[in-house]
N, C-alpha and C positions, 0 to 999 in steps of 0.2 A: 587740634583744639586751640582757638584762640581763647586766651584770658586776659582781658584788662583792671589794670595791678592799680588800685586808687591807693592815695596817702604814703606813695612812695618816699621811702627813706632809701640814701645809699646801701646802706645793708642790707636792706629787705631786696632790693635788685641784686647784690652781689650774693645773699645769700640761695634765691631763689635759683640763679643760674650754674652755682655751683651743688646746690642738694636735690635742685627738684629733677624730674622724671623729664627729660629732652624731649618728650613726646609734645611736650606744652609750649605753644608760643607766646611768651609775656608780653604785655605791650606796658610797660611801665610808666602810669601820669602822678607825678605829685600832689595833684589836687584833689583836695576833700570829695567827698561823694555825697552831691548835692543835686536838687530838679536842676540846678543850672549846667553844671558840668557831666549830667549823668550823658550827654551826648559823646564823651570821649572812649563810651561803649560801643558805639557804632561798628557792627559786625562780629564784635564779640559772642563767643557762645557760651559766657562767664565772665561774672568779675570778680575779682579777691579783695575785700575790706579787712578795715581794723574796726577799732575798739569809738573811734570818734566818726566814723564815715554815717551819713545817715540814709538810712534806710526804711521810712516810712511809708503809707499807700500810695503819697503821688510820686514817689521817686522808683518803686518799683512797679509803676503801671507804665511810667516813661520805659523803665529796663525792658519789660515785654513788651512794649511797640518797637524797643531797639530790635527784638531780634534774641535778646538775653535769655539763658534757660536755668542755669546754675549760678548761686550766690556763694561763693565761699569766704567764710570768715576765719583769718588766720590769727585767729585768737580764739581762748573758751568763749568768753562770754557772748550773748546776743542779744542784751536789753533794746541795744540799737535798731533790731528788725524786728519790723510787723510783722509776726511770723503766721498771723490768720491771714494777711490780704497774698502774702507769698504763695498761702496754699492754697488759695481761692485765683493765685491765676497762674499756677500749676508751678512755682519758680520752685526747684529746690535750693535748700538752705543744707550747707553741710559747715563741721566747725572743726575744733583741734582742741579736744577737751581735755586732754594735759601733754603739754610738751617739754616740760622741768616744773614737776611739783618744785624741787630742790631748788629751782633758781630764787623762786618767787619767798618760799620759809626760809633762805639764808639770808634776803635782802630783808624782808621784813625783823627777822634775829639782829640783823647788823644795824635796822634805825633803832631797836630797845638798846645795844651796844653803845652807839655813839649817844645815843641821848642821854644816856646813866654814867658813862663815862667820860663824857662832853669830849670825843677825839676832834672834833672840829674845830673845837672852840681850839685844845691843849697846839695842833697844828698849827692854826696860827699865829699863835701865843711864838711857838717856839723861831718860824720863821722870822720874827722879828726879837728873835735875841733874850723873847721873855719868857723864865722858868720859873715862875711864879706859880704856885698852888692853890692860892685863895682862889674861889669861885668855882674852884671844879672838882670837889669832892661828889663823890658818886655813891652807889651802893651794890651792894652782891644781888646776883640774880640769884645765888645759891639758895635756897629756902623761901623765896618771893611764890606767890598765888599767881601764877599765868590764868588770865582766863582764853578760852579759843573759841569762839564761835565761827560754828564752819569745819565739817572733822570730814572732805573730802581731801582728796590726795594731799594739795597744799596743806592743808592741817593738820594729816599725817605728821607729812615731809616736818613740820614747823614744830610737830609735840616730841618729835625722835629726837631735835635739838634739845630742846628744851628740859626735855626730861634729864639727858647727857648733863645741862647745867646743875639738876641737884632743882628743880622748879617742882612746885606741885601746881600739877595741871585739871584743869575743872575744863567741862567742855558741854558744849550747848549744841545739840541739830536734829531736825525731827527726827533723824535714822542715827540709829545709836552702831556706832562700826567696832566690833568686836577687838577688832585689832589695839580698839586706845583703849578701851578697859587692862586687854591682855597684859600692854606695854606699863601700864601703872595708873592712866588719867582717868578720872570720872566722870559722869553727866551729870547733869544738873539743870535748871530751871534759868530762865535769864535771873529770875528776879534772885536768886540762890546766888548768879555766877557775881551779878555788878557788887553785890557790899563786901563781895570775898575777895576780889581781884586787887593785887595788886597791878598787874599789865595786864591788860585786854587787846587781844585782835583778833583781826577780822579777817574773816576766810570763805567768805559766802557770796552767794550770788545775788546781783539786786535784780529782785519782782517787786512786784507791785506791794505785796507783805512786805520785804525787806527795805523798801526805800526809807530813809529817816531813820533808821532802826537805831539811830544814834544821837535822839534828840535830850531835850529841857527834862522832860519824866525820866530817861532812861540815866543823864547823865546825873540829876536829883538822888539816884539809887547807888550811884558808888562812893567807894572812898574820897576822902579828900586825900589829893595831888597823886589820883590815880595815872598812869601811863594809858593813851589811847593809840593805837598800831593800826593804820590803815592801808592796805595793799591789794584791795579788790577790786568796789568801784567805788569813785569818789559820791554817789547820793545816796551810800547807805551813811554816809553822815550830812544831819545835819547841820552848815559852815556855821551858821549865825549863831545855833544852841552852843557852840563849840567855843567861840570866840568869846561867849558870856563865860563860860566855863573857864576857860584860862585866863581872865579878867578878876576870876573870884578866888583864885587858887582851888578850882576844884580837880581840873586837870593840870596837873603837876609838870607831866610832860608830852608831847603831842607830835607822831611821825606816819605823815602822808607820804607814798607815791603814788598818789592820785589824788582827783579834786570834782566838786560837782558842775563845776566850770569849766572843765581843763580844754573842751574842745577846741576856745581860741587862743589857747596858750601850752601848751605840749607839743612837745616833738617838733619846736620851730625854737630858731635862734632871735630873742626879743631884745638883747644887749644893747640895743642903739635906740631902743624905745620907749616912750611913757604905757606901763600896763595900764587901762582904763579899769583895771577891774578891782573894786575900793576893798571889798571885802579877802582878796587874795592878799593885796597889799595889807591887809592889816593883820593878816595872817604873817607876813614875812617879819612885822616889828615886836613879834615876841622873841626873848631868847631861848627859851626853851620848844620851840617849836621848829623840827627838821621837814623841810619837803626834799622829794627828790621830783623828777617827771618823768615819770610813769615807766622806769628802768627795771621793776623788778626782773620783771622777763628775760630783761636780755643780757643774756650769756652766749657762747657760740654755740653749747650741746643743744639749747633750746633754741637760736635760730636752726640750728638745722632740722629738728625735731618738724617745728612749723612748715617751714617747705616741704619738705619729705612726705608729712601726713596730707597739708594742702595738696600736690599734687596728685596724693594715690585718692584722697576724696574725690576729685573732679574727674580721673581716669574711671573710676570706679561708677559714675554717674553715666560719663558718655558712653561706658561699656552696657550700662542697664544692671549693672550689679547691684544688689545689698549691698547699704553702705553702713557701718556701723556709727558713722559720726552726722547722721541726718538729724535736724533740728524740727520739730511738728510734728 
C-alpha cells in the first residue's frame, strides 16, 4: 500500500518509519494538501493529513480522479473534511480519536501553570541576573472553579489533574460521563458554568454548533479576569471577542495552542519574517497572554500512538476490515 504523507514534519517521517506497520510505503511531501499539490498523490491508494491540510469537494474529487481510495487523518479531529462529499464518492475517512488524552491535559494544565505563576516571565527575569518579584505574584489553584467544557478523554485526562490540585470542577457536555461525577466534578449548564468559573477550557470538538462558542455574549457571562485555556481548535474561539475581552480586563488571562488562523503560521519556522497577520499580532502585545503552536500533542508516547493506529487504520481498510476509527 502506498501512502502519501501531506504536511510533513521531521518527526512525523521519523516517527512513522519507526512505529508504523512495514507493510506501508510512505511517500513523505511537506506541502499543505491543497487542489494545487493534491497531484503529489499520484498513484497513491491513500494519503495521511493533519489538522490544517484541506480537504473539501474539489480537492477530494481531484483525490478520486488520482486514483486515491482511503483518507487518513493522523489526528482526532475532522472539521477539515467534507465528510458528505467523501462518502458520496466512496473515499473512506479513518482518524486517531485519542493518542495521549494525557499529553494534550498536561499541556493545557501547564499554560493555567505558567500563566498564574508567570514561569516565563520569572525565566527570563533570572537569565538576566534579575530576581525581582514585583510583577509576578500569582494565585493557588487550590480551591479555584475549573470550568471543563468537553468531558471526553482529554477532559477526563485534564479533570484527574485538576482535581489532584484541590480544584472544584464544573463541567459542560451533552453526555454526561459517569466517571467525572464519580471522581468529584459536576455538570452544569454553560450559562451555570461562565459566572462560576474561575479557569475555563476547552476540550471539545468544533461543528458547526461549536464554532465561536467563545464569543462577546458568552465572554459578557463570566467573571471579570477570568482564565480562558484553549487546546482544541482554534474557531471555537472567537480572536476578535477575545481581544475586546483582554482590552477590558475581562479576561484576566489567556492560553492558546491553537488559533483560528493558525493554517499559515503553525508548524513552519517564521523568525526571519513580517506575520501579515494584524490580529495574531495583537494577540502577541498582551502580557498576560501565552501561545504555544499547536504542541499539545506532541510527546513521544503520542507520536507513536498516531503512527501505530494510522497505520493499523489503513491495513485495516485495504484488508476490508471493520474499522473502528471510520469517520461517516
Amino acid at each position: 500500500m502506498k501512502v502519501c504523507v501531506f504536511s510533513t514534519q521531521k518527526y512525523d517521517e521519523q516517527a512513522f518509519k519507526q512505529w508504523s506497520d512495514p507493510a506501508i510505503d510512505w511517500v513523505f511531501l511537506s506541502q499543505k494538501l491543497d487542489l494545487v499539490s493534491a497531484h503529489g498523490a499520484t498513484g497513491a491508494d491513500a494519503v495521511c493529513v493533519f489538522v490544517n491540510d484541506q480537504l473539501d469537494a474539489p480537492v477530494l474529487q481531484r483525490l478520486k480522479e488520482l486514483g486515491v481510495r482511503f483518507i487518513a487523518l493522523r489526528c482526532a479531529g475532522f472539521n477539515n473534511v467534507d465528510i458528505p462529499t467523501a462518502t458520496q464518492l466512496g473515499l473512506s475517512v479513518v482518524r486517531v480519536p485519542a493518542y495521549s488524552p494525557q499529553a494534550v491535559a498536561e499541556h493545557s494544565v501547564g499554560l493555567m501553570l505558567c500563566l498564574d505563576r508567570k514561569f516565563h516571565k520569572a525565566y527570563n527575569r533570572t537569565r538576566d541576573n534579575n530576581f525581582d518579584l514585583n510583577g509576578l505574584l500569582g494565585f493557588n489553584l487550590h480551591g479555584k472553579t475549573v470550568g471543563i467544557i468537553g468531558t471526553g478523554r482529554i477532559g477526563v485526562a485534564a479533570v484527574k489533574i485538576l482535581l489532584g490540585f484541590g480544584c472544584r470542577v464544573l463541567c459542560v457536555d451533552p453526555i454526561k460521563n459517569p466517571q467525572m461525577i464519580n471522581m468529584g466534578a459536576s455538570y452544569v449548564s454553560l450559562d451555570e458554568l461562565y459566572p462560576q468559573a474561575d479557569i475555563i477550557s476547552l476540550y471539545c470538538p468544533l461543528t458547526p454548533d461549536s464554532r465561536h462558542l467563545i464569543n462577546a455574549q458568552s465572554l459578557e457571562k463570566m467573571k471579570d479576569g477570568v482564565m480562558l485555556i484553549n487546546t482544541s481548535r482554534g474557531a471555537l474561539v472567537d480572536t476578535k471577542a477575545v481581544i475586546k475581552a483582554l482590552k477590558s480586563a475581562k479576561i484576566g488571562y489567556l492560553g492558546l495552542d491553537v488559533y483560528e488562523q493558525e493554517a499559515d503560521l503553525f508548524f513552519k519556522d517564521l523568525s526571519d519574517q513580517i506575520i501579515a497577520d494584524e490580529v495574531f499580532q495583537r494577540l502577541l502585545t498582551f502580557p498576560n497572554v501565552l501561545i504555544t503552536g499547536h504542541q499539545a500533542f506532541f510527546t513521544a508516547e503520542a507520536m507513536a500512538q498516531i503512527s501505530r493506529i494510522t497505520s493499523d487504520n489503513l491495513l485495516q481498510l485495504q484488508r476490508g476490515e471493520p474499522c473502528p476509527n471510520v469517520v461517516g
